[in-house]
DRENDO-1510 file (C-alpha; in Angstrom, 1 decimal, always signed):
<recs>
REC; n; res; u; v; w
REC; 1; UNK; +0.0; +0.0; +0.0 .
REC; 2; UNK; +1.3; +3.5; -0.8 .
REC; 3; UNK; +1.9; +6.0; +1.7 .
REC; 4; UNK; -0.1; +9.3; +0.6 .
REC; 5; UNK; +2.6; +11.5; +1.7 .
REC; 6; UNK; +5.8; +9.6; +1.9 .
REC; 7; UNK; +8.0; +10.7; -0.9 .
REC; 8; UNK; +10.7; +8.2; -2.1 .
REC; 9; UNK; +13.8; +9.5; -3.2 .
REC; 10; UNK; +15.4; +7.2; -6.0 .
REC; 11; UNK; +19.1; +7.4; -6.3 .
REC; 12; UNK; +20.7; +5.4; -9.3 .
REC; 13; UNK; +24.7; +4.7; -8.2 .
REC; 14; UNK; +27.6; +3.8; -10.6 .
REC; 15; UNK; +31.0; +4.5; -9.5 .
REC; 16; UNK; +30.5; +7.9; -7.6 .
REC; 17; UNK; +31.0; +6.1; -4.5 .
REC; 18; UNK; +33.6; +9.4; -3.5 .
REC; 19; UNK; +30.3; +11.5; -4.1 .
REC; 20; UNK; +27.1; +9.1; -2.6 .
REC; 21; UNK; +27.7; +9.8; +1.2 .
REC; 22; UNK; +27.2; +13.6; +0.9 .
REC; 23; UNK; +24.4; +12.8; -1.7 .
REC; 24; UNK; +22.7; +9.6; +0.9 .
REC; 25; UNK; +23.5; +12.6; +4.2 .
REC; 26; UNK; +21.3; +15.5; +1.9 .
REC; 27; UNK; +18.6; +13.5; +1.5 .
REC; 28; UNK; +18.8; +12.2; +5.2 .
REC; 29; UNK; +18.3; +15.4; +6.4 .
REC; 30; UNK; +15.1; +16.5; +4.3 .
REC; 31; UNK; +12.1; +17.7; +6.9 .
REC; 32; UNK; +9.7; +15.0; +4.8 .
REC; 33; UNK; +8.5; +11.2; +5.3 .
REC; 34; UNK; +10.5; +10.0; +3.3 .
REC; 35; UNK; +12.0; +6.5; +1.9 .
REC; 36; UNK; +15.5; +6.9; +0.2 .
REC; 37; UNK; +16.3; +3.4; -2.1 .
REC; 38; UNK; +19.8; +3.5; -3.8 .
REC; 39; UNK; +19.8; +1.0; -6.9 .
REC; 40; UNK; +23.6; -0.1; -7.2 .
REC; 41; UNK; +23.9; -0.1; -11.5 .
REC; 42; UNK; +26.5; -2.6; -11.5 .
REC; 43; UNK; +29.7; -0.3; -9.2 .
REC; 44; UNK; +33.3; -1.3; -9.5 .
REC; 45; UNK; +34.1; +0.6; -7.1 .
REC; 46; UNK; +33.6; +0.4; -3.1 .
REC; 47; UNK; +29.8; +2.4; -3.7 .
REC; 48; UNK; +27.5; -0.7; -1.7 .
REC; 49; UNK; +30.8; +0.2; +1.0 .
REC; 50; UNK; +30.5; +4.0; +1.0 .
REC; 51; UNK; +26.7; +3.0; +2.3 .
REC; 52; UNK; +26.8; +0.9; +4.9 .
REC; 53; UNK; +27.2; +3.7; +7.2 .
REC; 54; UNK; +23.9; +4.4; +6.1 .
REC; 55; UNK; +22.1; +0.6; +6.2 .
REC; 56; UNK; +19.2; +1.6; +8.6 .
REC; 57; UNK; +18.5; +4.8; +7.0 .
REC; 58; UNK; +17.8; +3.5; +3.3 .
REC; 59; UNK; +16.8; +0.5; +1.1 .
REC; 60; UNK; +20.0; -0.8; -1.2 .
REC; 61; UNK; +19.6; -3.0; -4.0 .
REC; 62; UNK; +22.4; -4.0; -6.4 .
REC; 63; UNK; +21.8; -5.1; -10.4 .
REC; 64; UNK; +24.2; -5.7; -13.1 .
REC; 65; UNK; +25.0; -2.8; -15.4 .
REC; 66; UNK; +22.0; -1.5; -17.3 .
REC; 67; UNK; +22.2; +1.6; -17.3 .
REC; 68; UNK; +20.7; +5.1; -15.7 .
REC; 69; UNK; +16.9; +4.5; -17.0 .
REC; 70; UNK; +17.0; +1.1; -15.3 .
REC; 71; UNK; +18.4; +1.5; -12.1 .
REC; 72; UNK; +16.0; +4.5; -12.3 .
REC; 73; UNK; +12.8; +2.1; -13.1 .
REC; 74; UNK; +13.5; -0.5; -10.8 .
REC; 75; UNK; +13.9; +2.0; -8.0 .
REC; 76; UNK; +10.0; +2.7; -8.8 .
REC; 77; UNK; +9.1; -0.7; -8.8 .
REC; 78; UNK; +10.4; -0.6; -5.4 .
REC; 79; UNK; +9.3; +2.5; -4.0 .
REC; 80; UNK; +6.0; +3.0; -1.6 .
REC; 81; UNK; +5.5; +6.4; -1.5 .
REC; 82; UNK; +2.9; +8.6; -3.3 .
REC; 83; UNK; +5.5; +11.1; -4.7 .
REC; 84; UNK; +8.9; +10.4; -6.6 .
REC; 85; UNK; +12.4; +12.5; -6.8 .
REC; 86; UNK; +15.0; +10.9; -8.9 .
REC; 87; UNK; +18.8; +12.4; -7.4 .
REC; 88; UNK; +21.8; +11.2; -8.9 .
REC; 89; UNK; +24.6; +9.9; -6.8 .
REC; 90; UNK; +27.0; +13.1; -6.8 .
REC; 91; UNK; +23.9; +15.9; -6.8 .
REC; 92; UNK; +22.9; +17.4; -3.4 .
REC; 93; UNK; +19.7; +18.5; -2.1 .
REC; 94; UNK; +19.4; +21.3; +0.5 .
REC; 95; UNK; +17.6; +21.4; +3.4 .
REC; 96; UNK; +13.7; +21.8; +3.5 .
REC; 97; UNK; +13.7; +21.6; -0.6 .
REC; 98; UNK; +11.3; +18.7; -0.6 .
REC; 99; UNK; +9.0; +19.8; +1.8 .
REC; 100; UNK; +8.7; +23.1; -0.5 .
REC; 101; UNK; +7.9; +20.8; -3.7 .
REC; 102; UNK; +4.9; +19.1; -1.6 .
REC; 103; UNK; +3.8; +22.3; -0.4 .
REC; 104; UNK; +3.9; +23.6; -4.3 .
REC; 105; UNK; +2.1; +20.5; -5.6 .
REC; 106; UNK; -0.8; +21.1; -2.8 .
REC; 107; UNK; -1.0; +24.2; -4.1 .
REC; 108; UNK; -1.5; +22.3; -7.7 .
REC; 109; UNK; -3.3; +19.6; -7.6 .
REC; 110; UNK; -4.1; +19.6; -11.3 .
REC; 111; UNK; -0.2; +19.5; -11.6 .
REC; 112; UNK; +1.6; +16.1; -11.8 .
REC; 113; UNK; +4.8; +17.7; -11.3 .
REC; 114; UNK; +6.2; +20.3; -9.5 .
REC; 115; UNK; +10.0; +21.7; -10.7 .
REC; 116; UNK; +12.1; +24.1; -8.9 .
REC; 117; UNK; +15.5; +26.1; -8.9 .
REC; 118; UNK; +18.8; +24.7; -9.6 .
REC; 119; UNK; +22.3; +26.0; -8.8 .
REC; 120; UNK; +25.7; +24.6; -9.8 .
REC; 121; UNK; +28.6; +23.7; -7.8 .
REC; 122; UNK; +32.0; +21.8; -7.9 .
REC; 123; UNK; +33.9; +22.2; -5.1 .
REC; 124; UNK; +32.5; +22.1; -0.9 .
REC; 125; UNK; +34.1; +25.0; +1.5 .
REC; 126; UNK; +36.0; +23.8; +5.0 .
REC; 127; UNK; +32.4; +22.7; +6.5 .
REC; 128; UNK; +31.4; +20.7; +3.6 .
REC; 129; UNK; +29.1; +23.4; +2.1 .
REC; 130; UNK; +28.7; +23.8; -1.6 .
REC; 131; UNK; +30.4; +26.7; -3.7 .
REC; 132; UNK; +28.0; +27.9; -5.8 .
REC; 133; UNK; +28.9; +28.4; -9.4 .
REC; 134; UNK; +26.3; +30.2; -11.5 .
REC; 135; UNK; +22.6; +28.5; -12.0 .
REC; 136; UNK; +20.4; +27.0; -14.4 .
REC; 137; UNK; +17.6; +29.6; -14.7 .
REC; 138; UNK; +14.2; +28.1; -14.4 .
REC; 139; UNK; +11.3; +29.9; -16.5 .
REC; 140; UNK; +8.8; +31.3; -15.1 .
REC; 141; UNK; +5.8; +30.3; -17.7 .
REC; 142; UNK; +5.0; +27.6; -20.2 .
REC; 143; UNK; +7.6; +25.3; -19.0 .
REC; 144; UNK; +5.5; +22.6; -21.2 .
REC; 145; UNK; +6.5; +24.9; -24.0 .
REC; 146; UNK; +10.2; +25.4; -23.2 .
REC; 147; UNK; +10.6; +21.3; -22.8 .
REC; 148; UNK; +9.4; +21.3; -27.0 .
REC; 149; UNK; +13.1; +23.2; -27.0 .
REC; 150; UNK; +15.9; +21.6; -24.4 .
REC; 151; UNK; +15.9; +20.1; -21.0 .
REC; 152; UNK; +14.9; +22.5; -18.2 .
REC; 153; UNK; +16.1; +21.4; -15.0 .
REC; 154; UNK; +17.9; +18.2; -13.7 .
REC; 155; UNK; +16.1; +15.5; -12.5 .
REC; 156; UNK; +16.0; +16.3; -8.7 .
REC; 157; UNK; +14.5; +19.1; -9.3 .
REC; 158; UNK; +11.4; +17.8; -10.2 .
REC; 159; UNK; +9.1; +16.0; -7.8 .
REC; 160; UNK; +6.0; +13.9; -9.9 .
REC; 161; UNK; +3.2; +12.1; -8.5 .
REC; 162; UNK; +3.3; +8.5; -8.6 .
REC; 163; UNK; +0.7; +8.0; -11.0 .
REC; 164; UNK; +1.7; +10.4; -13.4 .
REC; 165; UNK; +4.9; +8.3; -13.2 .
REC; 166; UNK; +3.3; +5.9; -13.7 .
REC; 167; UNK; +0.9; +6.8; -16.8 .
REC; 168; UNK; +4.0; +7.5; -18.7 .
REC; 169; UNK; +5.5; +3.8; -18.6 .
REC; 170; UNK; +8.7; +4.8; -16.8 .
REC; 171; UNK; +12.4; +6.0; -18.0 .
REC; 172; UNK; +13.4; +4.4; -21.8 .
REC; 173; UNK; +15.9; +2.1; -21.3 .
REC; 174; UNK; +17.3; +2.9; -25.0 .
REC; 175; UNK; +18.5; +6.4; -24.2 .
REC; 176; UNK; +22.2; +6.4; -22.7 .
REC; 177; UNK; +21.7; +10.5; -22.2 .
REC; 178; UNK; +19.0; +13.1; -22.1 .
REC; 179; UNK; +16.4; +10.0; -20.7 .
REC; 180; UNK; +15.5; +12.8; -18.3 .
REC; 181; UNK; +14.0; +15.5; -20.8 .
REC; 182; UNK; +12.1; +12.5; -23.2 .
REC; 183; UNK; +11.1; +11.4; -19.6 .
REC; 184; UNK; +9.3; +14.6; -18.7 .
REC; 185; UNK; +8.3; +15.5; -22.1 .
REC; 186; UNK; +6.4; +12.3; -22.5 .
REC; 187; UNK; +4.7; +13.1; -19.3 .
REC; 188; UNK; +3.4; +16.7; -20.8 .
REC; 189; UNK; +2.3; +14.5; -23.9 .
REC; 190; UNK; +0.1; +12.6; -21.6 .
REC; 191; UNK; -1.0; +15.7; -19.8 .
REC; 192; UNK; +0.3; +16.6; -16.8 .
REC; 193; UNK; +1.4; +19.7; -16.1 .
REC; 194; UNK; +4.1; +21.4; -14.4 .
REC; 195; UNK; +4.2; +23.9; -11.4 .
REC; 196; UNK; +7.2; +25.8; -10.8 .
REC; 197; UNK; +8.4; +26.5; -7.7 .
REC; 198; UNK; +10.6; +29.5; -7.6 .
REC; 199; UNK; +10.9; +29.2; -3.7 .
REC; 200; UNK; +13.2; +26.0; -3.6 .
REC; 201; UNK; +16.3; +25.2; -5.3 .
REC; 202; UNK; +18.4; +22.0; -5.6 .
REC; 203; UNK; +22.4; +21.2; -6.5 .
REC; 204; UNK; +23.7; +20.3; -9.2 .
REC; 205; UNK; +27.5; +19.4; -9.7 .
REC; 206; UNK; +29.6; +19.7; -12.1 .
REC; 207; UNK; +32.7; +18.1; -12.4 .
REC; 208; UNK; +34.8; +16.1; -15.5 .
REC; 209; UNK; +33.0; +13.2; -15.3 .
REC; 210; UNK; +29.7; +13.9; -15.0 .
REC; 211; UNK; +27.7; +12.9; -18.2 .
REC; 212; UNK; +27.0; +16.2; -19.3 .
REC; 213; UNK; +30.3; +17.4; -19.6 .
REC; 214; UNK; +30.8; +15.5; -22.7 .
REC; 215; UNK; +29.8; +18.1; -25.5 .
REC; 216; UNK; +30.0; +15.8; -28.7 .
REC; 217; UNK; +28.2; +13.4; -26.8 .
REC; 218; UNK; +25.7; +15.6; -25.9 .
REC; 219; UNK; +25.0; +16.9; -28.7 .
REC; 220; UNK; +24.5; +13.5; -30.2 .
REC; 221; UNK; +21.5; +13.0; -27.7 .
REC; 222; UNK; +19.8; +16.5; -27.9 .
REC; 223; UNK; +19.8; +15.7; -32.0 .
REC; 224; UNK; +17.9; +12.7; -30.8 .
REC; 225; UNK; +16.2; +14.2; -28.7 .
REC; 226; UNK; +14.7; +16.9; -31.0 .
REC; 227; UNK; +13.6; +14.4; -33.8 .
REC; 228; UNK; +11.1; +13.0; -30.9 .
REC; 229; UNK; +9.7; +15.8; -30.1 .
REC; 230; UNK; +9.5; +17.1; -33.5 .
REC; 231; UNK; +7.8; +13.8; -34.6 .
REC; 232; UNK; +5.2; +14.3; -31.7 .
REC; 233; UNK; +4.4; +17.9; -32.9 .
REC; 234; UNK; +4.3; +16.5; -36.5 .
REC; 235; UNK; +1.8; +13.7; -35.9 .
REC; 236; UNK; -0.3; +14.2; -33.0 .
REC; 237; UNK; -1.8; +16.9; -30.7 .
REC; 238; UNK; +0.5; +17.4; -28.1 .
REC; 239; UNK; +0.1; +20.8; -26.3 .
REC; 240; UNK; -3.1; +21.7; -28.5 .
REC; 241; UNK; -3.7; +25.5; -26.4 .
REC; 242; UNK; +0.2; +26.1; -27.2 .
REC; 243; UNK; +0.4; +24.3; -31.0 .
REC; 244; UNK; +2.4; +27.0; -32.0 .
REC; 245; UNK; +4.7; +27.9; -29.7 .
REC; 246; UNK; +5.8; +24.4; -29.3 .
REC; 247; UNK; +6.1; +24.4; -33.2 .
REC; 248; UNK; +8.1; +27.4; -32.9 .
REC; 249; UNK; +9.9; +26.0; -29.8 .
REC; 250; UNK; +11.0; +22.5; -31.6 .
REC; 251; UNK; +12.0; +24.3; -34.7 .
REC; 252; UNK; +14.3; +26.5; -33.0 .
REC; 253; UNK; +16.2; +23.3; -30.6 .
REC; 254; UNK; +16.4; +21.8; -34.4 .
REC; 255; UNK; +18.1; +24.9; -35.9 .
REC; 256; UNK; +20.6; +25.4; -32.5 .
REC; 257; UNK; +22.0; +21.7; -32.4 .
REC; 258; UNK; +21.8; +20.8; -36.5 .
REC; 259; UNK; +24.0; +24.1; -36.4 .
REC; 260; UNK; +26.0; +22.7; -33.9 .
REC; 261; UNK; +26.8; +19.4; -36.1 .
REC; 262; UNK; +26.8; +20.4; -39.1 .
REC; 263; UNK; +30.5; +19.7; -39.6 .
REC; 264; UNK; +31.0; +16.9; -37.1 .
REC; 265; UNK; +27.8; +15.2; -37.1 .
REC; 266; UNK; +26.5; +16.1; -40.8 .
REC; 267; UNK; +24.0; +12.9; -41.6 .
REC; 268; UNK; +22.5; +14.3; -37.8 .
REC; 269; UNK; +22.7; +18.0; -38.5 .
REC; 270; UNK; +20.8; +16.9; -42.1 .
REC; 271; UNK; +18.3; +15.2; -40.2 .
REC; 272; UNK; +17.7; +18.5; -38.3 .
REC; 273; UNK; +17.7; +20.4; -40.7 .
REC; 274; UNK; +15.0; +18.3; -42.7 .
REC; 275; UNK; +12.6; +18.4; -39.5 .
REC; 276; UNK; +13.3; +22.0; -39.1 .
REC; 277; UNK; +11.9; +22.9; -43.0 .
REC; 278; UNK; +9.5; +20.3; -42.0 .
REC; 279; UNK; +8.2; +22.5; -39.2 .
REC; 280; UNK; +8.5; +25.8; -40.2 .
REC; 281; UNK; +6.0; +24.3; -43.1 .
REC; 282; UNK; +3.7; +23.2; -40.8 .
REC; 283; UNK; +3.4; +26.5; -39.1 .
REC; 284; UNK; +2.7; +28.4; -42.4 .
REC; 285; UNK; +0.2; +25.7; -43.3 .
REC; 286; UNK; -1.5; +25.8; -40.2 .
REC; 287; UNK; -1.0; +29.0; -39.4 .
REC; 288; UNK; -2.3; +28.1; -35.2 .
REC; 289; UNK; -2.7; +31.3; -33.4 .
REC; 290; UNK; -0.8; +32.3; -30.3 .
REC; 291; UNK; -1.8; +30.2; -26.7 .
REC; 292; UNK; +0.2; +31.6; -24.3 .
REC; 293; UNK; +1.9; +34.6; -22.8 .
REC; 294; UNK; +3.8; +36.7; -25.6 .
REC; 295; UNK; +7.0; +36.9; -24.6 .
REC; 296; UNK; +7.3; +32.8; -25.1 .
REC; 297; UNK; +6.9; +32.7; -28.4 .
REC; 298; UNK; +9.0; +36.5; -29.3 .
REC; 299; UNK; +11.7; +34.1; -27.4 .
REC; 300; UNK; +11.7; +31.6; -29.7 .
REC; 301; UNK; +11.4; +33.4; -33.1 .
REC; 302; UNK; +14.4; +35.5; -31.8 .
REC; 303; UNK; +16.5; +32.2; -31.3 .
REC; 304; UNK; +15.4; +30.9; -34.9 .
REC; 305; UNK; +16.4; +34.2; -35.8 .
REC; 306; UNK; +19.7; +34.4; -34.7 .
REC; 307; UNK; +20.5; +30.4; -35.6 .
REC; 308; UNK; +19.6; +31.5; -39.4 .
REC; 309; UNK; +22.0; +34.0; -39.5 .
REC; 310; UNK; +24.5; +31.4; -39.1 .
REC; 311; UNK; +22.9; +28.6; -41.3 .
REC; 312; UNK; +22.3; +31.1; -44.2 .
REC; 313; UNK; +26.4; +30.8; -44.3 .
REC; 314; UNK; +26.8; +27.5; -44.2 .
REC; 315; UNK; +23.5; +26.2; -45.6 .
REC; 316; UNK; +21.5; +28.3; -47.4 .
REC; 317; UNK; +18.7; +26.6; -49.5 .
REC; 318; UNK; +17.4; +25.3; -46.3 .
REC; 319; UNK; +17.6; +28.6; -44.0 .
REC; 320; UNK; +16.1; +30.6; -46.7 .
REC; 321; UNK; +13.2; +27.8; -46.9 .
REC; 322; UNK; +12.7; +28.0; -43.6 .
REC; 323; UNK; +12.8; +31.9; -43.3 .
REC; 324; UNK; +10.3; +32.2; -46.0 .
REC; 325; UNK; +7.8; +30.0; -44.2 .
REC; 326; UNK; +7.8; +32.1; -41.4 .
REC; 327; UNK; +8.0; +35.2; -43.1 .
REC; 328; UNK; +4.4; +34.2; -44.5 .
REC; 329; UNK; +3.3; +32.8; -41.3 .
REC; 330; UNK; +4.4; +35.0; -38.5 .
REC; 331; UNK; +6.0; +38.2; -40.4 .
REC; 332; UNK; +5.9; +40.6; -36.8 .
REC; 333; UNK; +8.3; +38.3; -35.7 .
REC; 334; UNK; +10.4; +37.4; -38.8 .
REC; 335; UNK; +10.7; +40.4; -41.0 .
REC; 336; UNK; +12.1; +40.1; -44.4 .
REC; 337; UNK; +14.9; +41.4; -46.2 .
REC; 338; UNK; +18.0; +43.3; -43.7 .
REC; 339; UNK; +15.4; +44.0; -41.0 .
REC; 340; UNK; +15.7; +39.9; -40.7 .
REC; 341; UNK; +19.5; +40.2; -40.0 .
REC; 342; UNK; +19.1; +43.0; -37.7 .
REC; 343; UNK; +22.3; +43.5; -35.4 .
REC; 344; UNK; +20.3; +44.0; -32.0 .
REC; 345; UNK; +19.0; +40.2; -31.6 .
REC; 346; UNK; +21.4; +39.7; -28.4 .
REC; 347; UNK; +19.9; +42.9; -27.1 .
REC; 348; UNK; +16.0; +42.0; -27.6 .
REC; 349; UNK; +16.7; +38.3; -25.5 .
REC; 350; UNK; +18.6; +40.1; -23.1 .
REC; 351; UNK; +15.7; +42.3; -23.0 .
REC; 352; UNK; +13.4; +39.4; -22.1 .
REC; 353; UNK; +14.6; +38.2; -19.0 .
REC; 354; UNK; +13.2; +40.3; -16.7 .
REC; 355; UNK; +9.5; +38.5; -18.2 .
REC; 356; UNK; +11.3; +34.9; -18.8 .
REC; 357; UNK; +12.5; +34.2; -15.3 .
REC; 358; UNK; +11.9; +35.1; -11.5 .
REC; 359; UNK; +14.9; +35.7; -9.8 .
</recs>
């Protein structure tokens, strides 16, 4: 039987076993009933070791290597609680940050998720406290929208219901990076939706070998990535009172990383590129009027914008395909002729950020 208000935190471990106590101690610590169940993916290194110190204060299970998704799937299976945060061996989570996420979702019930603040670190200070390095800015609106472009947060800073967890069939198990962002994408597609809670942050480190740190490989995933979503926007009716902006949204995460791998990566960069004419088509075809708050989708046509100032270089049949579609379509946002290369794009997103996030 599930607890209604435990929440079970889900931490996936392979080889940070230098990093898992301070990870196992910050969710110790969280003012919440709370389960914490670390799946052991396989370790060659001392990680069941690093928590024994903590045996009567979690749930340990060990399986052989299979990856992030599935040590993240069959800590659901095991889990008993009503709400579910997945936190990565070497992330942190400061105090009180959970309780803030069940408050948030209270305040939400029609919300299957609730997402907060993240800041970065890499090194501790004398007492063991993180450094803080910068942050990755959460958005204050349509955060439905801005997942039809790139990842928004890492995954402990999202706490989801257990059955919207549960509707969406769990992490896939084919994706070796970026199984996060399909992961709450495909719960979107099935409906949920997201609160943001600008009261809470979590921590994020970064360090050389954490997965994102690997740009090529990166890359590789958020092309991957895109081509989803963009097939969902294609062929179904996902986010029909936002059609457009996460038409607009997609196109522009195509345009950014097909630009990105165009000389590296050119048979996924053409793949791109080919969903991105394949989108701006749609929106002059469809022509679906705005859903949301304005300064989402001025946002977006400014990044498509500035990515086909750079394509128009170094491909230009397809940037001036795309440009003339949404010339036709949305022409206060895409001018034509020089006003369309106009010098003070930089300026107009910098512009937006007092409207795009809460600080």
């Amino acid at each position: 039987m599930k607890r209604p208000s435990l929440v079970s935190i889900i931490i996936p471990a392979y080889n940070y076993a230098h990093f898992l106590p301070f990870t196992l101690k910050s969710a110790i610590r969280q003012d919440v009933d709370r389960e914490i169940i670390v799946v052991d993916d396989g370790s060659t290194d001392n990680t069941q070791a690093a928590c024994e110190p903590f045996a009567d204060q979690i749930t340990f299970m060990r399986q052989e290597n299979k990856g992030l998704s599935a040590a993240r799937n069959r800590g659901i299976e095991a889990a008993g609680g009503s709400f579910l945060v997945f936190l990565d061996s070497d992330d942190l989570l400061p105090p009180r940050v959970l309780s803030s996420q069940l408050r948030r979702l209270e305040e939400q019930p029609d919300c299957g998720l609730a997402v907060c603040r993240s800041e970065f670190f890499a090194d501790v200070d004398a007492a063991g406290e993180p450094l803080p390095q910068g942050e990755w800015r959460l958005f204050r609106d349509d955060l439905d929208v801005h997942l039809c472009h790139f990842n928004i947060a890492p995954p402990h800073a999202f706490m989801t219901r257990r059955e919207t967890v549960e509707a969406a069939g769990g992490f896939d198990t084919g994706l070796k990076a970026c199984e996060d962002h399909d992961f709450w994408f495909r719960l979107t597609q099935g409906g949920s939706r997201l609160a943001a809670n600008h009261r809470a942050h979590v921590l994020y480190r970064r360090h050389p070998d954490s997965m994102s740190r690997n740009a090529a490989r990166q890359h590789a995933h958020d092309a991957m990535l895109h081509q989803r979503i963009a097939n969902a926007l294609l062929h179904g009716g996902h986010l029909p009172d936002a059609r457009l902006e996460g038409l607009v949204a997609c196109l522009a995460g195509c345009l950014l990383t097909g630009s990105r791998l165009i000389i590296s990566q050119p048979d996924a960069a053409n793949a791109l590129l080919r969903s991105a004419c394949q989108l701006a088509s749609r929106i002059h075809q469809e022509s679906p009027h705005p859903g949301r708050v304005p300064h989402t989708l001025k946002y977006f046509a400014l990044r498509i914008r500035r990515s086909l100032i750079g394509l128009a270089q170094e491909r230009p049949a397809e940037a001036s395909e795309i440009a003339a579609h949404l010339q036709l379509a949305l022409p206060s946002h895409f001018p034509a002729g020089n006003a369309a290369l106009a010098p003070d794009i930089e300026a107009a997103l910098s512009g937006l950020d007092t409207v795009l996030y809460r600080d």
